[in-house]
C-alpha positions, 0 to 999 in steps of 0.5 A: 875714803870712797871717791864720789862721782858728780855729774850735771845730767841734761840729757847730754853727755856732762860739761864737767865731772868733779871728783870729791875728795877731802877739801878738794876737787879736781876738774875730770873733763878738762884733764880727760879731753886734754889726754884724749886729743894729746894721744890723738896728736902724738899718735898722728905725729908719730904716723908723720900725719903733721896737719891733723896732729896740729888740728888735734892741738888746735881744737884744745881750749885756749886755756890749754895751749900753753901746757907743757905738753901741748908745747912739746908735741908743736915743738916737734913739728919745729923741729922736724921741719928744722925752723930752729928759730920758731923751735928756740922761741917754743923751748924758751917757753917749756923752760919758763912753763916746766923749769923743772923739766929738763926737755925745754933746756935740752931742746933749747941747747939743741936749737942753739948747736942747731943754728950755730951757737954751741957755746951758747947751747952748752951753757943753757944746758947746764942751767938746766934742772938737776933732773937732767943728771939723771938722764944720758941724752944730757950727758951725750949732748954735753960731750957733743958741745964739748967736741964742738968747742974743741974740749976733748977731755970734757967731751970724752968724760960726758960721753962716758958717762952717757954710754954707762947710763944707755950702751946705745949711745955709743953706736950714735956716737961712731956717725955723729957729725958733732963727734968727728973731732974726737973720734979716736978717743971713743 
């Protein structure tokens, strides 16, 4: 069925466009200037140009500041300034707003180890959502945690498992700090 397009003209560029479906309409607008602004933020933060990726996500609606991925691009200004606390708080959040997204529980273990509460950390993560055993970075930080704890065999086992998933962990894990316990057995 053919999708029709709506829009108010009043001689300006429209408030909305609905797209008609069967029994449904979606608001257009909002997802498109969400989109726009979101690429606009990331583009600037990948520049490292912090103030007008922020200025991008402030502009947004209040009744978008808190999706999750407006929440993730302010996450990683936290982080790249290391305020772990400000950046828990934050990943609490995407873990309440995006449980079935693994990021916040990632990022949330992250700022635990980072502020020195690995078991804490490790724990977190695997309250997570299933989605995260699909992904290496899971399995890496395990082993990470793991090493911390003073778990050899269950570090050595997550690592293993992350560099059959991504081969370009193992040559992270040969500087990585949190694995110097365990070294010899990578």
């Amino acid at each position: 069925m053919p999708v029709q397009v709506k829009a108010q003209a009043q001689g300006i560029a429209p408030r909305f466009i609905r797209f008609s479906l069967p029994g449904r309409a979606f608001c257009f607008y909002k997802a498109m200037r969400l989109e726009w602004q979101l690429r606009a933020a990331c583009g600037y933060a990948e520049l490292g140009m912090e103030r007008e990726s922020i200025a991008e996500l402030n502009a947004l609606p209040k009744a978008l500041q808190n999706q999750p991925e407006v929440l993730l691009v302010r996450l990683h200004h936290l982080m790249q300034r290391q305020e772990w606390v400000r950046a828990l708080n934050l990943s609490r959040k995407l873990c309440r707003s995006a449980p079935e997204c693994g990021a916040g529980f990632l990022h949330a273990a992250f700022c635990l180890n980072q502020l020195g509460k690995t078991a804490e950390a490790r724990k977190l993560l695997l309250t997570g959502p299933s989605a995260l055993l699909k992904e290496p970075i899971y399995y890496y930080n395990m082993g990470c945690y793991e090493a911390l704890l003073g778990n050899a065999q269950n570090a050595h086992m997550h690592l293993k498992i992350s560099f059959e998933m991504d081969p370009s962990f193992r040559q992270i894990a040969k500087t990585d700090p949190d694995l110097r316990s365990i070294r010899s057995l990578l």
